[in-house]
C-alpha angles and dihedrals in degrees: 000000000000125000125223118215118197125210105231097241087069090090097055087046090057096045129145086284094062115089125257089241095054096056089043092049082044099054080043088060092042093053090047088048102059098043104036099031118209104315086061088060095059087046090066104079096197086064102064091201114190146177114244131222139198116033088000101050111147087034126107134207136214123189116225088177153339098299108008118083128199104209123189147129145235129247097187102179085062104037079245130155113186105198092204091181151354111210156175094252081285109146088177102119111237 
């Protein structure tokens, strides 16, 4: 079983402000996460998971909604999936 390791600016990320969809798409993508690995996440079509280049190459994105991403990447060796950030479909690097 994978773990899943969230920066600490995730939660302000996911703050009051954020919809109720989008945390419960989030915890969904969490779930996922942990028992089918990554590969499970590309399986999932709704999703739309995706590898990033450029300034984020080695990231990869997952889409919760239209517009919110959950962005992170994987640490295999460890079982490890570092969620870097939750946005508002914003690929600038913080």
């Amino acid at each position: 079983m994978w773990q899943i390791e969230e920066h600490r600016r995730v939660d302000k990320q996911l703050s009051a402000s954020t919809l109720i969809e989008v945390l419960k798409r989030y915890e969904i993508w969490k779930d996922i996460a942990r028992v089918s690995e990554p590969p499970g996440l590309r399986a999932i079509k709704g999703f739309h998971d995706e590898a990033l280049s450029g300034e984020w190459k080695g990231h990869r994105s997952s889409r919760l909604g239209l517009e919110w991403r959950v962005i992170y990447r994987v640490v295999a060796n460890v079982l490890l999936i570092q969620v870097v950030q939750v946005t508002a479909h914003d690929y600038r690097r913080p």
